[in-house]
PDB file of N, CA, C and O in Angstrom:
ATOM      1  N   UNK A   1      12.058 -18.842 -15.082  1.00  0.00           N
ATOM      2  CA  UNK A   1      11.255 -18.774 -16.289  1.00  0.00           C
ATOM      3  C   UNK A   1      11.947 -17.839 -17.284  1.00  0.00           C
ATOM      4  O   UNK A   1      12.297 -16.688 -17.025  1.00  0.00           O
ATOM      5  N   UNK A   2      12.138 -18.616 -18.724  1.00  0.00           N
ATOM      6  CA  UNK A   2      12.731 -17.540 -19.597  1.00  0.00           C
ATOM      7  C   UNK A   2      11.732 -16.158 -20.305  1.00  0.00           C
ATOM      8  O   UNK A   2      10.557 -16.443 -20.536  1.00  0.00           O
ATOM      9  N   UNK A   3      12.005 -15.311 -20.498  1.00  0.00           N
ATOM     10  CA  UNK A   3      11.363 -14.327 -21.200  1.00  0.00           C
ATOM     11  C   UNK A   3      11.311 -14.404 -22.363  1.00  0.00           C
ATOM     12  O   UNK A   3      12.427 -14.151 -22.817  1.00  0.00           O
ATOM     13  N   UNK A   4      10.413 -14.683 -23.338  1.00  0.00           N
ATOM     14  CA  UNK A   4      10.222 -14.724 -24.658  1.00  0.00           C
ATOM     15  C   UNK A   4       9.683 -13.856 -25.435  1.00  0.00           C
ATOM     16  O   UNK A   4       8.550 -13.585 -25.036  1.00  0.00           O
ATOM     17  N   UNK A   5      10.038 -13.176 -26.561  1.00  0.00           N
ATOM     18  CA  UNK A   5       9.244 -12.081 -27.179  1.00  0.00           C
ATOM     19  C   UNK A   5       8.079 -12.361 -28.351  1.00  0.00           C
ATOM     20  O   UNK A   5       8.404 -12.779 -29.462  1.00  0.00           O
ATOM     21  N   UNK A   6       7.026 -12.153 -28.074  1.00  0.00           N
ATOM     22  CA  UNK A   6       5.908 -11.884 -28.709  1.00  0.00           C
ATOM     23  C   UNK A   6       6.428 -12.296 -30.190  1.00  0.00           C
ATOM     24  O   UNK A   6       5.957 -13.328 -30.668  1.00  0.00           O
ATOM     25  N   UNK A   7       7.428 -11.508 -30.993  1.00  0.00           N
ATOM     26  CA  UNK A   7       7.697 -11.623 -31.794  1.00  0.00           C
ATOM     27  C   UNK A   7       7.949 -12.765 -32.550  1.00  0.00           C
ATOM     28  O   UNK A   7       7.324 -13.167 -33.531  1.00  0.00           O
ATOM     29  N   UNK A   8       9.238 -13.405 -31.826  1.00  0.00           N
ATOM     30  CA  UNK A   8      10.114 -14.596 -31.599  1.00  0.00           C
ATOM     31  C   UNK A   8       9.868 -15.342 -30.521  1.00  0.00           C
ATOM     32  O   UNK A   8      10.691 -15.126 -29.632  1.00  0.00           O
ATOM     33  N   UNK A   9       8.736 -16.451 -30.143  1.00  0.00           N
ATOM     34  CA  UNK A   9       8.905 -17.324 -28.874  1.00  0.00           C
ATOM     35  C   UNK A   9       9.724 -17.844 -28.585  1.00  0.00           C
ATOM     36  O   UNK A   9       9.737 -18.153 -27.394  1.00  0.00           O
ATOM     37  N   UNK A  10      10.732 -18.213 -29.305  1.00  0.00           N
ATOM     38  CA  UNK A  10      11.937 -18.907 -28.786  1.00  0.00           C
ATOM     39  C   UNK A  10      13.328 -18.415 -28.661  1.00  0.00           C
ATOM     40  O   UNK A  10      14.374 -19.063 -28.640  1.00  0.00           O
ATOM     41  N   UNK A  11      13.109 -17.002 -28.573  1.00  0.00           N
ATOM     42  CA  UNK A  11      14.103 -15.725 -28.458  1.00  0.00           C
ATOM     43  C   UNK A  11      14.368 -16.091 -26.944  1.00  0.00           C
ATOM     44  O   UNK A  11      13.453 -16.602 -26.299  1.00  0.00           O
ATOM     45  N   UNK A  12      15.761 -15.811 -26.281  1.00  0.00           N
ATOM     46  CA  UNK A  12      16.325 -16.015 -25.270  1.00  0.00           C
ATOM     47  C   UNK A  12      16.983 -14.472 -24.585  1.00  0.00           C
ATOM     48  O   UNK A  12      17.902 -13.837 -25.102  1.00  0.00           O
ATOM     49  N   UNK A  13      16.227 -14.078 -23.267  1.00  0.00           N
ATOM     50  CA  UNK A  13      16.141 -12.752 -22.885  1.00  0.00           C
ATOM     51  C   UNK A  13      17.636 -12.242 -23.363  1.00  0.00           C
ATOM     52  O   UNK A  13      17.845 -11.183 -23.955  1.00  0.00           O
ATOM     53  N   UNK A  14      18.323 -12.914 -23.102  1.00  0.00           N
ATOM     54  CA  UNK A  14      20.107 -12.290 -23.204  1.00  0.00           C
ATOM     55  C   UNK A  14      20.415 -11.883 -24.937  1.00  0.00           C
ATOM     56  O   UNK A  14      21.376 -11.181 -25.253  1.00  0.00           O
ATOM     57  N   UNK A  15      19.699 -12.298 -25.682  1.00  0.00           N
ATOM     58  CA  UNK A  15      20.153 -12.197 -26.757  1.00  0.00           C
ATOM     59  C   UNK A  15      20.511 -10.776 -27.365  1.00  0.00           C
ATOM     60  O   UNK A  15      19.846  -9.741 -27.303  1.00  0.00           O
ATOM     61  N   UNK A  16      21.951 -11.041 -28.075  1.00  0.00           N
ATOM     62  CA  UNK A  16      22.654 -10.125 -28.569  1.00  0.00           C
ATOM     63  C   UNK A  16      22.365 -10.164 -29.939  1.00  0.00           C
ATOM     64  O   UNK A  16      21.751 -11.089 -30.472  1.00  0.00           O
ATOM     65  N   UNK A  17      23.116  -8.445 -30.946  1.00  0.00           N
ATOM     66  CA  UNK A  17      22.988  -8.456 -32.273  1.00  0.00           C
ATOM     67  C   UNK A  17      24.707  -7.650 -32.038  1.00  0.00           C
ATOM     68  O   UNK A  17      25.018  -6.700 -31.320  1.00  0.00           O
ATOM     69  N   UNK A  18      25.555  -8.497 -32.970  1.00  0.00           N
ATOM     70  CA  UNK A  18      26.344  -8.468 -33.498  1.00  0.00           C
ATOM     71  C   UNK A  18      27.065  -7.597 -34.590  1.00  0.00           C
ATOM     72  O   UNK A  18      28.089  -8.245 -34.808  1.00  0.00           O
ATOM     73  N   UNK A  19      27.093  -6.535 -35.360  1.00  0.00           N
ATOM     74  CA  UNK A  19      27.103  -6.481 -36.344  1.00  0.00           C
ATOM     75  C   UNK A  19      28.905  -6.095 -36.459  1.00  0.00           C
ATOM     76  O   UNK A  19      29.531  -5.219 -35.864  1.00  0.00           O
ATOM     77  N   UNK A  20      29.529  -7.417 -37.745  1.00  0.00           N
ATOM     78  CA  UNK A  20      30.557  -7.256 -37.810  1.00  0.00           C
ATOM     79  C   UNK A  20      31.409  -6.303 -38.983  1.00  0.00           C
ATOM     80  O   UNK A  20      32.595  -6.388 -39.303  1.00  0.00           O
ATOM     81  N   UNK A  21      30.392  -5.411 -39.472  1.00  0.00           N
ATOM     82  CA  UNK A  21      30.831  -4.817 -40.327  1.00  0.00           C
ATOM     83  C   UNK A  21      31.814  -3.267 -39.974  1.00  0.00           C
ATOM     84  O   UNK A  21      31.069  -2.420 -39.482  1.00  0.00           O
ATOM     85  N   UNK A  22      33.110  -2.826 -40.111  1.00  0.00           N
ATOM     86  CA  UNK A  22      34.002  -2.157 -39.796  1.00  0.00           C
ATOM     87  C   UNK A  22      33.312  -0.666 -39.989  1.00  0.00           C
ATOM     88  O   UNK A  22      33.316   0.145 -39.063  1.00  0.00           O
ATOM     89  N   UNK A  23      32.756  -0.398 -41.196  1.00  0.00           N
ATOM     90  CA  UNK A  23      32.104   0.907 -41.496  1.00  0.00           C
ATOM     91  C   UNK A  23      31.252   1.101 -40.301  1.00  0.00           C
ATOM     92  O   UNK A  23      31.281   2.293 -39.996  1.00  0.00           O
ATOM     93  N   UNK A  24      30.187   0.116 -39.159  1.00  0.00           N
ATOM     94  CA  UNK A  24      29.327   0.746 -38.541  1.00  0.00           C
ATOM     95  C   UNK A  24      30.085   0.908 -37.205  1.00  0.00           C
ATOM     96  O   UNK A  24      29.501   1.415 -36.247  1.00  0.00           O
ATOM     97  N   UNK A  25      31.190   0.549 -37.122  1.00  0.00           N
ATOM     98  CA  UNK A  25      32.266   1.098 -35.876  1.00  0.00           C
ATOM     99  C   UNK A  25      32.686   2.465 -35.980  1.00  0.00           C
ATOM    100  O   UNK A  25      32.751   3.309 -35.087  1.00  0.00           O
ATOM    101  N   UNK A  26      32.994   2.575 -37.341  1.00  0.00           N
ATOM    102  CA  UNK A  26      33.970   4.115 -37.355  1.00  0.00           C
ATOM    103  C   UNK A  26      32.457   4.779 -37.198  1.00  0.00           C
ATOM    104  O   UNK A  26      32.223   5.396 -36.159  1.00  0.00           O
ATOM    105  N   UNK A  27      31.152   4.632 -38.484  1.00  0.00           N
ATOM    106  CA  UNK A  27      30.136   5.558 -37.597  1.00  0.00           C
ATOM    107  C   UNK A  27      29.644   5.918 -36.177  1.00  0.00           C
ATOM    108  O   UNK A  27      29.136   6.942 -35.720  1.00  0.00           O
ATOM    109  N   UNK A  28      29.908   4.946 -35.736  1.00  0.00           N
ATOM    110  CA  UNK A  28      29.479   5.021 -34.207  1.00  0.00           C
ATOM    111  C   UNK A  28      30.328   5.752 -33.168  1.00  0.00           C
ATOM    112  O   UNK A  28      29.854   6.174 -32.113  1.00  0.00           O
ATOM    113  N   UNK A  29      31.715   5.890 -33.553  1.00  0.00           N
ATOM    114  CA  UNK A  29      32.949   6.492 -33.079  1.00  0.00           C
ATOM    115  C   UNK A  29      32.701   7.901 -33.846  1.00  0.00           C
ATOM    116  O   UNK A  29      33.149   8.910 -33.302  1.00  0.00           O
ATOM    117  N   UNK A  30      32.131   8.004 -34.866  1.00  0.00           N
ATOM    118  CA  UNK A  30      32.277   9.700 -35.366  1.00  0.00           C
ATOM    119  C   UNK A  30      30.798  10.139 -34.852  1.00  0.00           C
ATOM    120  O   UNK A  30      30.691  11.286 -34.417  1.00  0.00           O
ATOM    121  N   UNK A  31      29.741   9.366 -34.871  1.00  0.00           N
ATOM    122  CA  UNK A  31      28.463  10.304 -33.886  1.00  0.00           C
ATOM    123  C   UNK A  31      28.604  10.264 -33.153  1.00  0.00           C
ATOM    124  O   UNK A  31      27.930  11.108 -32.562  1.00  0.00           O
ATOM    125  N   UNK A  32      29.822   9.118 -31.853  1.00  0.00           N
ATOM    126  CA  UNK A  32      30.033   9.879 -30.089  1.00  0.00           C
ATOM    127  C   UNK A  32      30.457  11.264 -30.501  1.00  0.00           C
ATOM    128  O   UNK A  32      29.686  12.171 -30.188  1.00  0.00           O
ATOM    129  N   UNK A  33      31.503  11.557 -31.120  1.00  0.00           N
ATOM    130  CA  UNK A  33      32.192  12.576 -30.810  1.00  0.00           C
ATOM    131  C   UNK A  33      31.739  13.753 -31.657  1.00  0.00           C
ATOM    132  O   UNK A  33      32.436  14.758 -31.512  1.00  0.00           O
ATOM    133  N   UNK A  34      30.445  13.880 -32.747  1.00  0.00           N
ATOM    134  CA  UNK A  34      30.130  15.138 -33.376  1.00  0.00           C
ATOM    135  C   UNK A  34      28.952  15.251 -33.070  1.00  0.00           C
ATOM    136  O   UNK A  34      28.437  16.277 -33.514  1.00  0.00           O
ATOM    137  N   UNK A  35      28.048  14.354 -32.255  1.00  0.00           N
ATOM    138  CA  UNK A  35      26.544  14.762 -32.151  1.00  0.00           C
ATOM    139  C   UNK A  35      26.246  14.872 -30.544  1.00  0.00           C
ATOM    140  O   UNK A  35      26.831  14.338 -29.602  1.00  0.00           O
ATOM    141  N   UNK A  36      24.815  16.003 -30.586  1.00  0.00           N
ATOM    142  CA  UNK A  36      24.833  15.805 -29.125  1.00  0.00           C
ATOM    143  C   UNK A  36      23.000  15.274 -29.664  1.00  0.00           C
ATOM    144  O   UNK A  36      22.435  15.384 -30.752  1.00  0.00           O
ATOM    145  N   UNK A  37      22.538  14.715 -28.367  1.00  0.00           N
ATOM    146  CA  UNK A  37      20.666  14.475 -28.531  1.00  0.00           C
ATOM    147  C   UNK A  37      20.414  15.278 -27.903  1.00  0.00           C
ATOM    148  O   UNK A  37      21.192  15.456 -26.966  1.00  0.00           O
ATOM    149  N   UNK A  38      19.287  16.173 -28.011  1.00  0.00           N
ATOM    150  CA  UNK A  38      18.671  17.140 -27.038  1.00  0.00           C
ATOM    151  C   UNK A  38      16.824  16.857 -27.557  1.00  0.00           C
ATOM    152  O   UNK A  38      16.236  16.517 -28.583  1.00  0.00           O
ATOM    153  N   UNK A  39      16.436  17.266 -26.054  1.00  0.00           N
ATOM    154  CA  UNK A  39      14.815  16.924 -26.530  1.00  0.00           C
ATOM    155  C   UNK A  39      14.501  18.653 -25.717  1.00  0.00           C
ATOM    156  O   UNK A  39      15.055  19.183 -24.755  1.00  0.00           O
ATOM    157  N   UNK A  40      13.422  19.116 -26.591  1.00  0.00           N
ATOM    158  CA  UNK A  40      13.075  19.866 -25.833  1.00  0.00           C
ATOM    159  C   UNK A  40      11.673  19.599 -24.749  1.00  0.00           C
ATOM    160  O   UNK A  40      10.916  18.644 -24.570  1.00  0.00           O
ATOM    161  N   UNK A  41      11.757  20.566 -24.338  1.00  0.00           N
ATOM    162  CA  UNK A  41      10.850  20.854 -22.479  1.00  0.00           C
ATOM    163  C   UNK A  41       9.803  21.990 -22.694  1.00  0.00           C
ATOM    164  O   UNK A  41       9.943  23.073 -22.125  1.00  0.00           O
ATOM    165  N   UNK A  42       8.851  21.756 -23.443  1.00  0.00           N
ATOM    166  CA  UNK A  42       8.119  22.697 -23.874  1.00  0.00           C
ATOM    167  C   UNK A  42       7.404  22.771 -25.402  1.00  0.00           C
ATOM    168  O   UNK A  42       6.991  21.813 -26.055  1.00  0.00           O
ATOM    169  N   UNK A  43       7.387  23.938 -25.708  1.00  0.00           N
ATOM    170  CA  UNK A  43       6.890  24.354 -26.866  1.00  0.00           C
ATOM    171  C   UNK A  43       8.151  23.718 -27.935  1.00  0.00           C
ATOM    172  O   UNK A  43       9.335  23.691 -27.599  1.00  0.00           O
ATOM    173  N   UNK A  44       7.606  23.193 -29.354  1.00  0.00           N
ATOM    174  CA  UNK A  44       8.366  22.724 -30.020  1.00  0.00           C
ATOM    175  C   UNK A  44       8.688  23.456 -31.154  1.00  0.00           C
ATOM    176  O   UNK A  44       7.708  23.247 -31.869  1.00  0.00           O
ATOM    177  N   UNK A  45       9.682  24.416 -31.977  1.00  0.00           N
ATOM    178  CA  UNK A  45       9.663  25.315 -32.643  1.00  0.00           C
ATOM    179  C   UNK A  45      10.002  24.680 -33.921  1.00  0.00           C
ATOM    180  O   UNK A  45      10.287  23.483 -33.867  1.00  0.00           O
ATOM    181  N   UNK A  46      10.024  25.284 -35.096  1.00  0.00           N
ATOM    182  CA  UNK A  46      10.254  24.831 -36.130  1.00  0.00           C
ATOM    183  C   UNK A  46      11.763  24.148 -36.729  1.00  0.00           C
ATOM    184  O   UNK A  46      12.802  24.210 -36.073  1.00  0.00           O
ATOM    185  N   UNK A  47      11.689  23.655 -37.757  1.00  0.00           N
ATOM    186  CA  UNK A  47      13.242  23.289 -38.103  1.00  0.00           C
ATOM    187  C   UNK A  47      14.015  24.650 -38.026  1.00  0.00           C
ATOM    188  O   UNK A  47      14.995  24.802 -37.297  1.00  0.00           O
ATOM    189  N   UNK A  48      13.478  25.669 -38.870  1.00  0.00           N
ATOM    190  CA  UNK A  48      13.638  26.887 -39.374  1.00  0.00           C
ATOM    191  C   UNK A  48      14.339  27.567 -38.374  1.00  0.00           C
ATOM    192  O   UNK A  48      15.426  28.141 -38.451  1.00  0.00           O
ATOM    193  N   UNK A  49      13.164  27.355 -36.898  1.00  0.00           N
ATOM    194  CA  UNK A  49      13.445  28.347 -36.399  1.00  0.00           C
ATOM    195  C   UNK A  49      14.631  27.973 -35.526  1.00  0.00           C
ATOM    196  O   UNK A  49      15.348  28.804 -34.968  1.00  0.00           O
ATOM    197  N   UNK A  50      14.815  26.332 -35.435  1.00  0.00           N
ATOM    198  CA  UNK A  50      15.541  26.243 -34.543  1.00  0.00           C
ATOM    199  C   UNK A  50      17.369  26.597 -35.300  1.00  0.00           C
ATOM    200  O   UNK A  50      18.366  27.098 -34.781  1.00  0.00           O
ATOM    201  N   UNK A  51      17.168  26.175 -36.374  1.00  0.00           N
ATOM    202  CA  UNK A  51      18.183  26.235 -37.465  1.00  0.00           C
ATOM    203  C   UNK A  51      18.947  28.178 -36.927  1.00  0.00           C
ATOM    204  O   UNK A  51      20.135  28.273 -36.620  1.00  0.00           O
ATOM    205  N   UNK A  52      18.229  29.146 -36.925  1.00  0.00           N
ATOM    206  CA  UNK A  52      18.033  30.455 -36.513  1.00  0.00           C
ATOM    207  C   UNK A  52      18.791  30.087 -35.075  1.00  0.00           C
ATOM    208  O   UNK A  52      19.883  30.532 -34.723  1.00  0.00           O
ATOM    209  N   UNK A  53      17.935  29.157 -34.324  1.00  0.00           N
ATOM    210  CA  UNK A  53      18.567  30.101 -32.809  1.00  0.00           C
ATOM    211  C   UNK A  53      19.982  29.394 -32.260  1.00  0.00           C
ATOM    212  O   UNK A  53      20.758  29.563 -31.320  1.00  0.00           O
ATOM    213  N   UNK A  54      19.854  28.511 -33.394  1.00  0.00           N
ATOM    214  CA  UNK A  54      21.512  27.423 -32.757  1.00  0.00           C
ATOM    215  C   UNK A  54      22.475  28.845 -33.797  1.00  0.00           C
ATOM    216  O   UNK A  54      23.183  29.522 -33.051  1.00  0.00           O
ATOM    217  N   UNK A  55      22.518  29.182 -34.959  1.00  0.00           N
ATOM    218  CA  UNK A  55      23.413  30.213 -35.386  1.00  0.00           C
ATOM    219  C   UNK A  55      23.586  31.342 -34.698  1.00  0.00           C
ATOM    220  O   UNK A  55      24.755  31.699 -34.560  1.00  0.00           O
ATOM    221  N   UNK A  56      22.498  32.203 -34.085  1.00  0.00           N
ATOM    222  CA  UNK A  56      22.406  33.142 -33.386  1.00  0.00           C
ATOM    223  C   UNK A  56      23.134  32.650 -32.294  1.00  0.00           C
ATOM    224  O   UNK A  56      24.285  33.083 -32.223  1.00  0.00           O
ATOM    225  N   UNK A  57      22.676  31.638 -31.173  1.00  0.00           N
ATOM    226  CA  UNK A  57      23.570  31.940 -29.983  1.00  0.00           C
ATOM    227  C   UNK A  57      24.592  31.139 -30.035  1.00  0.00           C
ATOM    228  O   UNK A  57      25.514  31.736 -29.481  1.00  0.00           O
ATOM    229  N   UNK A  58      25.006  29.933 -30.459  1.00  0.00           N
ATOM    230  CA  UNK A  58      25.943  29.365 -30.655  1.00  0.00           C
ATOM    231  C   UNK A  58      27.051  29.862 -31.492  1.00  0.00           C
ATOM    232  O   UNK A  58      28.215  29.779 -31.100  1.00  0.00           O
ATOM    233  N   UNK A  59      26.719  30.398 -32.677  1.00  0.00           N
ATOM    234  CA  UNK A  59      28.129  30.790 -33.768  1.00  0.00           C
ATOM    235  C   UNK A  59      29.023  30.004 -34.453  1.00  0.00           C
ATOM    236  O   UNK A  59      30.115  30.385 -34.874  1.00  0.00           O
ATOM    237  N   UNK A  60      28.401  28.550 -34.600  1.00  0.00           N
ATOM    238  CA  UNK A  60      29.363  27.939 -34.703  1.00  0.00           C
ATOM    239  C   UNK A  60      30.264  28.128 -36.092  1.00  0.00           C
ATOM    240  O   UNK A  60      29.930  28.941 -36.954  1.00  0.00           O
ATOM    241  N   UNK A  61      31.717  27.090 -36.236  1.00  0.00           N
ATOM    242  CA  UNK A  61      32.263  28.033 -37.099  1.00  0.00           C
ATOM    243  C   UNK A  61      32.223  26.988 -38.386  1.00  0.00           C
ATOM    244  O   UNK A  61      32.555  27.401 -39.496  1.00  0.00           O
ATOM    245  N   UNK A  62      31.840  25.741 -38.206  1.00  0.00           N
ATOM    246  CA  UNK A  62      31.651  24.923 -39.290  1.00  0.00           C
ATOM    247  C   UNK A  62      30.076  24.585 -39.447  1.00  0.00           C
ATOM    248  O   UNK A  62      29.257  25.425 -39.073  1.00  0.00           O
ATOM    249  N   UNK A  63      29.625  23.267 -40.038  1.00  0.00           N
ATOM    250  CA  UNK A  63      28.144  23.324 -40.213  1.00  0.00           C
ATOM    251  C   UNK A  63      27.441  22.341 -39.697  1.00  0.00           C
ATOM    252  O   UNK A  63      27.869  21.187 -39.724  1.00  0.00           O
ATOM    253  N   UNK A  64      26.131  22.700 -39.095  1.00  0.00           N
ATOM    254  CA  UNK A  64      25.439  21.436 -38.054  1.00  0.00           C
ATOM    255  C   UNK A  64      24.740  21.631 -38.541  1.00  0.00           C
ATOM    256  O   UNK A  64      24.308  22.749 -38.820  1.00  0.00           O
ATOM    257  N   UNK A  65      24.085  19.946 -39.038  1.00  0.00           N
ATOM    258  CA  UNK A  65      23.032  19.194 -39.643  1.00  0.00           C
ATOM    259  C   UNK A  65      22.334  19.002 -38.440  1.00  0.00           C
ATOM    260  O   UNK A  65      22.711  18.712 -37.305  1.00  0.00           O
ATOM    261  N   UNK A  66      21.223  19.229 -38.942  1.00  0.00           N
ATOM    262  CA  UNK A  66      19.814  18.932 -37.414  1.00  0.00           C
ATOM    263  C   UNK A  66      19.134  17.917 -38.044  1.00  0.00           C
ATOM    264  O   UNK A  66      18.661  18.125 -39.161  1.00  0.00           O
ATOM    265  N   UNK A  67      18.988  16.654 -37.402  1.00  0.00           N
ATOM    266  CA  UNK A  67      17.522  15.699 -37.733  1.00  0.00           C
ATOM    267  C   UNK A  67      16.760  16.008 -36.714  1.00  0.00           C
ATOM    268  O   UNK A  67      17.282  16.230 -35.621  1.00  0.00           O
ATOM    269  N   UNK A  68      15.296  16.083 -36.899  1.00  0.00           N
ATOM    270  CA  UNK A  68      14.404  16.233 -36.074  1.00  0.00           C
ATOM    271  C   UNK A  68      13.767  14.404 -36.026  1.00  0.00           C
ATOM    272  O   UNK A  68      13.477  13.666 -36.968  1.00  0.00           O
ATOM    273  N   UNK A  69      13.724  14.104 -34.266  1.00  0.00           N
ATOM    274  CA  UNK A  69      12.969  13.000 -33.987  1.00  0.00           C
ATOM    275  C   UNK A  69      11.564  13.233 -33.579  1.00  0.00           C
ATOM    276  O   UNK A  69      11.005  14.326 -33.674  1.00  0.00           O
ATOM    277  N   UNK A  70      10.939  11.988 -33.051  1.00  0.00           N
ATOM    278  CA  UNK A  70       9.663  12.220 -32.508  1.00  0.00           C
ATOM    279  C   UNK A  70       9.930  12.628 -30.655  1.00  0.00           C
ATOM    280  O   UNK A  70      10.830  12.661 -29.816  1.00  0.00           O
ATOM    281  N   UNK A  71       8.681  12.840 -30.780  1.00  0.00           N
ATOM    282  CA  UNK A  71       8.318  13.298 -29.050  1.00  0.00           C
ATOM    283  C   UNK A  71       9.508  14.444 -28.513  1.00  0.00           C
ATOM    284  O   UNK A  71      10.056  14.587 -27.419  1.00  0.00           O
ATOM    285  N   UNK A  72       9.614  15.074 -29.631  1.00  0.00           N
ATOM    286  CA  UNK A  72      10.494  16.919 -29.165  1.00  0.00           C
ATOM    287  C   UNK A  72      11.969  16.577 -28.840  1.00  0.00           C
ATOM    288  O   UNK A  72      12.724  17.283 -28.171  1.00  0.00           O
ATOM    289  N   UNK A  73      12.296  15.277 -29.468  1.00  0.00           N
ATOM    290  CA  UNK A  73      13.784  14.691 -29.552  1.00  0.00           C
ATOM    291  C   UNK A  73      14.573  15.403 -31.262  1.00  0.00           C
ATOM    292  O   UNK A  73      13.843  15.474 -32.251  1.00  0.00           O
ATOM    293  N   UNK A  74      15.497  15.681 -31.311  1.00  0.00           N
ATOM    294  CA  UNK A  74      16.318  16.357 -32.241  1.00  0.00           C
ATOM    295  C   UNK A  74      17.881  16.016 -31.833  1.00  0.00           C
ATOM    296  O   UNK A  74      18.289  15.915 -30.676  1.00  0.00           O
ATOM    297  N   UNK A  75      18.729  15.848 -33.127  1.00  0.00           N
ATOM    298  CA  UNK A  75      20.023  15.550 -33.290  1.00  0.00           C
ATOM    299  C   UNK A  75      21.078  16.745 -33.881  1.00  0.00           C
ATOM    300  O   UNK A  75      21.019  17.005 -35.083  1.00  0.00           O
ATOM    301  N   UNK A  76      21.741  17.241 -33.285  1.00  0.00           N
ATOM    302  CA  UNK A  76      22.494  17.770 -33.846  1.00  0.00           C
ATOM    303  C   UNK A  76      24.204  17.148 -34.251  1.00  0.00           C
ATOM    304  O   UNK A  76      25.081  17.124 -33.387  1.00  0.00           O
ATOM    305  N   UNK A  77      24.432  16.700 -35.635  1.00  0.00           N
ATOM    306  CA  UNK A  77      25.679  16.734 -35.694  1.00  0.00           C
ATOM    307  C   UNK A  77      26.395  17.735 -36.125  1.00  0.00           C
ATOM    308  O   UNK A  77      26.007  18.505 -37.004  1.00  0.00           O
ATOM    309  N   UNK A  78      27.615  17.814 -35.482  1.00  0.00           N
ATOM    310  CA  UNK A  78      28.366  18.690 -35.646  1.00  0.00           C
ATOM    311  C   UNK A  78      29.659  18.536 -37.228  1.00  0.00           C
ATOM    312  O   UNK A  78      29.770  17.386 -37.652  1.00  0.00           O
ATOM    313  N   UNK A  79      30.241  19.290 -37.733  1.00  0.00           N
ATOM    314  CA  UNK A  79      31.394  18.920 -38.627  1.00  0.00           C
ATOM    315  C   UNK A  79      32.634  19.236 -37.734  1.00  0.00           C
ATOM    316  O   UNK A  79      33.598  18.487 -37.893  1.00  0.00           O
ATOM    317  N   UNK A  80      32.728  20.088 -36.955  1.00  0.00           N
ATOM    318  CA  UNK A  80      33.712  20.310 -36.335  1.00  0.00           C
ATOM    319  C   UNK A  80      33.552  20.073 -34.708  1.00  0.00           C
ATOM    320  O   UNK A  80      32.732  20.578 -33.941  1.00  0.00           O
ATOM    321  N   UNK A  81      34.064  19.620 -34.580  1.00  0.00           N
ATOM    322  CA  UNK A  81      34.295  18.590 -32.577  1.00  0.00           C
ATOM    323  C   UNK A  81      34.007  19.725 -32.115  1.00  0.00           C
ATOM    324  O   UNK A  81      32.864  19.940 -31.714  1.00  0.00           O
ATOM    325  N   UNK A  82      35.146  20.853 -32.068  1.00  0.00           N
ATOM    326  CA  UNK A  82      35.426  22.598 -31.355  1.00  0.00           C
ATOM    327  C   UNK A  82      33.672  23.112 -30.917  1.00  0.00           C
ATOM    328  O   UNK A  82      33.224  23.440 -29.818  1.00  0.00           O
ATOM    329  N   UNK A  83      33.058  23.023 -32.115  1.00  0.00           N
ATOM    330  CA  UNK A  83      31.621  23.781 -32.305  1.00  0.00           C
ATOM    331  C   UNK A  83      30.690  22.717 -31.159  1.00  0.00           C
ATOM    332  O   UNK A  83      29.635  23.116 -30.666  1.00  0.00           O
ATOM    333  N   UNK A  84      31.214  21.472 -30.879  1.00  0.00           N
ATOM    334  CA  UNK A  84      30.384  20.736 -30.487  1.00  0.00           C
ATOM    335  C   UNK A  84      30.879  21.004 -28.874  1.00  0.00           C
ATOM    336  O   UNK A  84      29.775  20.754 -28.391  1.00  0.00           O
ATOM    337  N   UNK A  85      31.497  21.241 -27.997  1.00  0.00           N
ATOM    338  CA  UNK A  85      32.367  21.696 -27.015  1.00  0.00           C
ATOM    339  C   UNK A  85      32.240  23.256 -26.545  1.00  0.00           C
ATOM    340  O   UNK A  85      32.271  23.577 -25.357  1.00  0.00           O
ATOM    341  N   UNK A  86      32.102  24.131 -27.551  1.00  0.00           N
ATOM    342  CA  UNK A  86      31.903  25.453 -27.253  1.00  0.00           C
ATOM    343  C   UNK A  86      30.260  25.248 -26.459  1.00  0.00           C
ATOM    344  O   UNK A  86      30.024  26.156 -25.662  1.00  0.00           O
ATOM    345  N   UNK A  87      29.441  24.469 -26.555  1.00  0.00           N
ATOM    346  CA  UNK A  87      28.078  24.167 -26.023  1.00  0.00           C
ATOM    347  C   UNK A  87      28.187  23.986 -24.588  1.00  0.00           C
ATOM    348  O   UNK A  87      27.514  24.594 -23.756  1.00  0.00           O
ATOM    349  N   UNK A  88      29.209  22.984 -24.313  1.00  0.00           N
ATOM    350  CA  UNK A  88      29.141  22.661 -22.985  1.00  0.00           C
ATOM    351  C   UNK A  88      30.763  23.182 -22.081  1.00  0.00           C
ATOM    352  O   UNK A  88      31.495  22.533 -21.333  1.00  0.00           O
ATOM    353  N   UNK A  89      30.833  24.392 -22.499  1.00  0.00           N
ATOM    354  CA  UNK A  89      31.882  25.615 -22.697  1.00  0.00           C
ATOM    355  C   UNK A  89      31.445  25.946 -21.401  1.00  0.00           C
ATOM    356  O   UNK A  89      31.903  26.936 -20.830  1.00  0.00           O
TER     357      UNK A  89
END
C-alpha cells in the first residue's frame, strides 16, 4: 500500500525536492561549516543574555549571529570557522 499525504493524495512516499539552483549549494556548504544548532535543557534565557554568555566564555574573535528557534532550539553562525572549533576545543 502506497502512503499518500493528506495534502497531496497522489504524492508517492519516495518523493524527492530537487532544487537546482547553485547559490543554495554554496549556502548549504557555508552553514555546515559556520553554524552549530544547540537547544537548550532547561530554563530559556534571553537573546541578550545569551548574546553575554557566548562572549564571556567563549571569546570569540570574529562575530556570531544568533537566530533564536522554537521549543529552546537556537543557531549560532559563526564568521570565522576557528571561533566555531574553539567550542568543541
Amino acid at each position: 500500500m502506497k502512503s499518500r499525504s493528506k495534502y497531496n493524495p497522489k504524492a508517492k512516499k519516495d518523493s524527492k525536492l530537487e532544487i537546482q539552483d547553485p547559490r543554495v549549494a554554496v549556502y548549504r556548504d557555508y552553514m555546515q561549516k559556520h553554524t552549530i544548532i544547540c537547544k537548550f535543557m532547561g530554563i530559556w534565557p534571553t537573546e541578550k543574555a545569551l548574546n553575554w554568555w557566548i562572549q564571556a566564555k567563549w571569546k570569540p574573535k570574529g562575530e556570531i549571529k544568533l537566530q533564536l528557534g522554537s521549543m529552546g532550539f537556537f543557531i549560532e553562525i559563526f564568521d570565522l570557522i576557528e571561533d566555531r572549533y574553539i567550542i568543541f576545543g
